[in-house]
N, C-alpha and C positions, 0 to 999 in steps of 0.2 A: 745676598741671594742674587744669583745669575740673573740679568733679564730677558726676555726671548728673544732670538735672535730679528734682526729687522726686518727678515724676507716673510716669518712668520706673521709678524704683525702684517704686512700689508698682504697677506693675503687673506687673514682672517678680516679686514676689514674691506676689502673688495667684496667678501661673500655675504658680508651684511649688511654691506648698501647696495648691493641688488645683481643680477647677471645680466649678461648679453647686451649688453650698452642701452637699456631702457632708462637705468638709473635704481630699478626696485626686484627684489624676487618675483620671480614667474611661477605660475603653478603649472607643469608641463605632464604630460603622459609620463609613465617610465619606458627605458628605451627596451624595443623591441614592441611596441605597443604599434597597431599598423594606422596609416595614413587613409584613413579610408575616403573614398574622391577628391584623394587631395585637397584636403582640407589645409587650411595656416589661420593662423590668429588674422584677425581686422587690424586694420593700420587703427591707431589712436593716437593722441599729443603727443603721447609719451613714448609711443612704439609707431613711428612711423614706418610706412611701406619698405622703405629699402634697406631695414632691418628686419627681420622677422624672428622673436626671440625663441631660443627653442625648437627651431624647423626642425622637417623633417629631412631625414635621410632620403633623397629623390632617386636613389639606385632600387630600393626598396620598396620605399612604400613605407617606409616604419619611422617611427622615433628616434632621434639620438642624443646626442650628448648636448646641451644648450649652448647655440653658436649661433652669429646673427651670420644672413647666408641673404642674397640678391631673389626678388621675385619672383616666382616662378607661377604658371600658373597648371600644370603637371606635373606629375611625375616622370624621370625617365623611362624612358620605357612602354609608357602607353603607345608606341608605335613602333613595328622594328620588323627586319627584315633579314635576308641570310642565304646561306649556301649551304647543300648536304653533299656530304659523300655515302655513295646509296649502293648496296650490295642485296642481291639475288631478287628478282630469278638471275641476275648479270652484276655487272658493274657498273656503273653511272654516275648520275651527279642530279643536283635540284637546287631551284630557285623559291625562297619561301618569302613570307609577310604575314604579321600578324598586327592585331589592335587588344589591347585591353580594352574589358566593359563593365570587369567588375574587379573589387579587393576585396580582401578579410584577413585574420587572424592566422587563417588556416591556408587558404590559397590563394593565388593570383590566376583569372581567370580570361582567357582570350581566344577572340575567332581569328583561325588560323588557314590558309591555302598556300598550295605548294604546287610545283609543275616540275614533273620527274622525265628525264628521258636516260635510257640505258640502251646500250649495245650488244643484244644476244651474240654476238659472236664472242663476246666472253663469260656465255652462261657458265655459273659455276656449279658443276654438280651433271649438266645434261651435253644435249648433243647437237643443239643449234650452232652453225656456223656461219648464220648470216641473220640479219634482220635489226628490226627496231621494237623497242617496249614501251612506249609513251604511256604518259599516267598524272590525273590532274586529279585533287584533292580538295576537298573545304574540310572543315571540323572544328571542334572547342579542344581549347589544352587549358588542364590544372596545373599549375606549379605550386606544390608543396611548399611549404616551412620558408614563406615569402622573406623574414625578418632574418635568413641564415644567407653563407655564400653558397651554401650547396642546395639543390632542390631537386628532390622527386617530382617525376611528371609524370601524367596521365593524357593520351592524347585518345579521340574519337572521333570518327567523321563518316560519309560517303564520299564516292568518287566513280571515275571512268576512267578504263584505260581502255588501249591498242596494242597487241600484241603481231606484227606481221609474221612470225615464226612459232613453229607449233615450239612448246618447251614443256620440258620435264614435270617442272613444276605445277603450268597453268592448263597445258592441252593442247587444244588447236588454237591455230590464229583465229581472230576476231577483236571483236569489241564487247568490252564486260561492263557491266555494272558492277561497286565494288562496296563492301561495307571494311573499314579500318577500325582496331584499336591496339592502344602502343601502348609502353611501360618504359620510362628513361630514367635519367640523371645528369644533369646540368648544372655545372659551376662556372661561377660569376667570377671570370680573369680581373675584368674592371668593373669599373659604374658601369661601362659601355656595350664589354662584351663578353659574351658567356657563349659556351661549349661545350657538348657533354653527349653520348649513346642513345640511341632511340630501337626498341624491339618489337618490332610491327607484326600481328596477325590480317590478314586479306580474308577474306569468304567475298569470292566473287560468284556472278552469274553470266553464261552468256547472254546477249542482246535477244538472240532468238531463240532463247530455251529458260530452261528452271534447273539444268545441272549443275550442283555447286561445286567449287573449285577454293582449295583450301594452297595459300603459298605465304610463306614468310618472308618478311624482309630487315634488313639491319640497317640506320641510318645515322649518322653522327654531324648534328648539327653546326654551325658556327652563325650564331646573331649577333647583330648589333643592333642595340636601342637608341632611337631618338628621343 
């Protein structure tokens, strides 16, 4: 009788004297299970600090495959920031930041602002030939199906904008009070950075009225996570 080859044998006996250089089996999540406030095992004799058996996936938030991985004491991503390229009522561009506050199963959850300025003189759609449309933003975003490379988002917030030019879209110039909510999709290029569509509704008000004003806008983010 053949005997098993020797790569066999030692890797059958690596898996029963234990993983992730502790020395002993770990009992870990299975993967895709989320990291919720960054949690990690306690250093102990056997599993000291600058192993951590089992970690998680810090792109994510979620479980992986059991590998010893350096301290951490976040995940990435609890902080992170970025640029939009930002379409109608014009063409433009935005400066964003967000912070994680909370994880789960389900979504990654964070407070987000953003600072928008666009150039009506290339309103798309209307008949402004000069001005500015400034526009500052707070709100919460969901990110869907946290433990995948792709995510559904859900963004809401308030804001104010500036419009110096009357336009198609919003009316006259002024200053609005604005209520936002969005519908996207964002994938994760790296750990680092992710990119993806954003489909924005406005119902705005002017400052000194109650006339509301309905205008959409298209936005495609680019973040990177710290």
């Amino acid at each position: 009788m053949r005997s098993p080859p020797l790569a066999l044998v030692l890797v059958l006996a690596a898996g029963l004297l234990g993983g992730c250089r502790t020395g002993r089996i770990v009992d870990v999540p299975p993967t895709g299970t989320p990291l919720v406030n960054a949690e990690v095992p306690s250093p102990t004799p056997d599993r000291p600090s600058e192993f951590v058996p089992c970690a998680a996936d810090y792109s994510s938030g979620c479980y992986t495959t059991c590998r010893p991985v350096g301290p951490r004491t976040s995940p990435i991503g609890e902080v992170y920031a970025g640029v939009q390229a930002v379409a109608f009522p014009a063409w433009g561009g935005a400066v964003e930041f967000g912070q994680v506050f909370a994880r789960s199963r389900l979504a990654t959850w964070s407070f987000e602002g953003d600072i928008t300025w666009q150039d009506l003189s290339s309103e798309i759609g209307g008949t402004a030939d000069s001005g500015d449309f400034a526009q500052v933003r707070g709100g919460i975003k969901a990110s869907l199906l946290p433990c995948g490379r792709g995510h559904p988002t859900v963004r809401a917030g308030i804001g104010w904008f500036r419009t110096t030019e009357r336009t198609d879209w919003i009316g006259n110039a002024g200053d609005y009070f604005a209520f936002h909510a969005g519908i996207g999709y964002e994938f994760d290029v790296t750990r680092r950075f992710t990119t993806g569509p954003e489909v924005t509704a406005i119902l705005a008000a002017e400052e000194k009225g109650f006339d509301l004003k309905f205008a959409p806008q298209v936005r495609w983010h680019f973040i990177w996570k710290f």
